[in-house]
N, C-alpha and C positions, 0 to 999 in steps of 0.2 A: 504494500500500500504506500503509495507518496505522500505528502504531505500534504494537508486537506483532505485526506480522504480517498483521491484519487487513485484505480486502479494501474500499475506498470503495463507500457507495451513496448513492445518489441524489445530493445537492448537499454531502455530505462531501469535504472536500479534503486530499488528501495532507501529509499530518505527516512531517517528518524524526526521527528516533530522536535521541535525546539523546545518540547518543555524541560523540565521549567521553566518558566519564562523568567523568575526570580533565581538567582542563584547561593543560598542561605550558606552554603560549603564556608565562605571566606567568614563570616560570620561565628564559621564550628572553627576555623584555623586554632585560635590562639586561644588562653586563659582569660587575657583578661577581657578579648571579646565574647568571650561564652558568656565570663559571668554579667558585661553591660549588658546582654539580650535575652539572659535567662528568664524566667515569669520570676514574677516576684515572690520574694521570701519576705517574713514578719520572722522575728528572733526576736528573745527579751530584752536583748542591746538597744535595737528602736524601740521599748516602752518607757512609758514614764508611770509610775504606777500614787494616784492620787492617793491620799489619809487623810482620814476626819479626826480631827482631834477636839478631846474634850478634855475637863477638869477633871482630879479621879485618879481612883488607884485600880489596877486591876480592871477595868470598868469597860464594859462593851455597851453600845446604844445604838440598835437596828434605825435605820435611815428608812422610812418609808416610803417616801417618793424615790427611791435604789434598795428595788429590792436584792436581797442579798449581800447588802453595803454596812457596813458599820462605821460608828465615830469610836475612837481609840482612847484612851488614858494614855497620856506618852509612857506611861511602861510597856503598855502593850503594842503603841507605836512602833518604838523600839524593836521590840521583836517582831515586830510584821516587816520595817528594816532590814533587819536580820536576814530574813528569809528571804526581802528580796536581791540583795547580796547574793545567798545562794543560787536563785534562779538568776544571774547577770543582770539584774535590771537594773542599769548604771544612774538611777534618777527617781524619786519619790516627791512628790507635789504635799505640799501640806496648806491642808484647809481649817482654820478655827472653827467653832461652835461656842461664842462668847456666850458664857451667863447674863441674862436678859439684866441683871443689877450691876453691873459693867455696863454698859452701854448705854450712850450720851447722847446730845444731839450733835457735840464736836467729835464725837471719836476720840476723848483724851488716851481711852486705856492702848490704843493702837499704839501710841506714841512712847511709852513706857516698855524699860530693856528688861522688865520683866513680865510679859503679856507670855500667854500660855504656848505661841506661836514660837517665840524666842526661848522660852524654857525646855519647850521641845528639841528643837533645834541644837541646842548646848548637850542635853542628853542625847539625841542621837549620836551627835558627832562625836561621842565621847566612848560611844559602844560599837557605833558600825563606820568610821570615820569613811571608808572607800566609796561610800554611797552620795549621790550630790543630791545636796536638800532643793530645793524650788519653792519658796514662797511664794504668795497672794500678794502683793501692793493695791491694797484697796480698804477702804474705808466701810464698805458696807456691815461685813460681820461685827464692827464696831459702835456703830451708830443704832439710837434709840428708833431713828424711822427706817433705815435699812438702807439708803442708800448711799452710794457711793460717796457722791458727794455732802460737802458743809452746805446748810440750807437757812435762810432767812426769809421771810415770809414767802416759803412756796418756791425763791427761785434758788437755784446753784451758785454757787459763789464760788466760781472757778477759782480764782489764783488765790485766795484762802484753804482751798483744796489740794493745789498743788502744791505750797508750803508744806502740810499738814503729811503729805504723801512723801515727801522728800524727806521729811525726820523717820517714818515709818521707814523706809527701805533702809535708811542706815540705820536704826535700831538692829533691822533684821540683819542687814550686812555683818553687823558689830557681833552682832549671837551667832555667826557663822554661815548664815544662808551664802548657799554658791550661785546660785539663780533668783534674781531678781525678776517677776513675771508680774510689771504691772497690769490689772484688766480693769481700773475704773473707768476710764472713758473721758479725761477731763483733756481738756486742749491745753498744750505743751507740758503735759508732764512727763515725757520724754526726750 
């Protein structure tokens, strides 16, 4: 058969079709083209694995809107830490759950190098130091109305916010945090 399909006559000789028409070989050549073109892998090196932290000794406290999520006591922080060291996961996110009598309409306790976010952070590093901590820069969990921003009647008071965010991240700096991850949303606080 020739190419298209067509029958050979007389002293015509059979043609191979050009497929492939893509030639994926030089792709197989080498290593480190295999691994650019392989499908993708997930490994615990790309996760960052979030904690809820609470006040508390020993202390779990199921998350209801995640299910099968807990808030941690930083002892058991700690060991969840631990374990994720064991499995590689070069990165832990740490989330507060400030006690509702803490919490202002300024966010003072955010500001203070001994808020539970920082205290955590000192004990970890102290038990699983290889592991990189990642703080919240944000104001919400602190605040008596929840949000991120400093509020006066009803509006945001940006660059009083931005101030405010700016002592937070070096409190947490100064307690050890390796990752800084602002997510309030105020303009130029980066």
């Amino acid at each position: 058969m020739l190419y298209g399909g067509a029958q050979p006559k007389g002293n015509q000789t059979m043609v191979h079709a050009p497929y492939p028409l893509a030639r994926p070989r030089r792709l197989r050549r080498t290593a480190w083209s295999r691994r650019l073109v392989r499908e993708h892998t997930l490994q615990p090196s790309d996760l960052i694995w979030p904690i809820f932290v609470i006040e508390g000794q020993n202390r779990r406290e199921p998350i209801p809107s995640m299910p099968g999520v807990e808030r941690l006591s930083i002892d058991l922080a700690t060991e969840a830490v631990a374990e994720a060291a064991r499995w590689g996961i070069p990165v832990v996110a740490l989330f507060p759950n400030i006690a509702r009598d803490l919490r202002t309409p300024d966010g003072a306790y955010a500001l203070r190098p001994d808020t539970l976010i920082c205290r955590a952070v000192r004990a970890i590093k102290a038990q699983v130091p290889e592991v990189g901590l990642l703080c919240d820069v944000a104001l919400d969990p602190y605040t008596s109305h929840g949000h991120d921003g400093l509020l006066e009647d009803g509006e945001i008071l940006n660059d009083p916010t931005v101030e405010a965010l700016v002592t937070q991240a070096l409190v947490q700096a100064e307690a050890g945090c390796d990752i800084l991850a602002p997510s309030d949303m105020m303009d130029g606080r980066v």
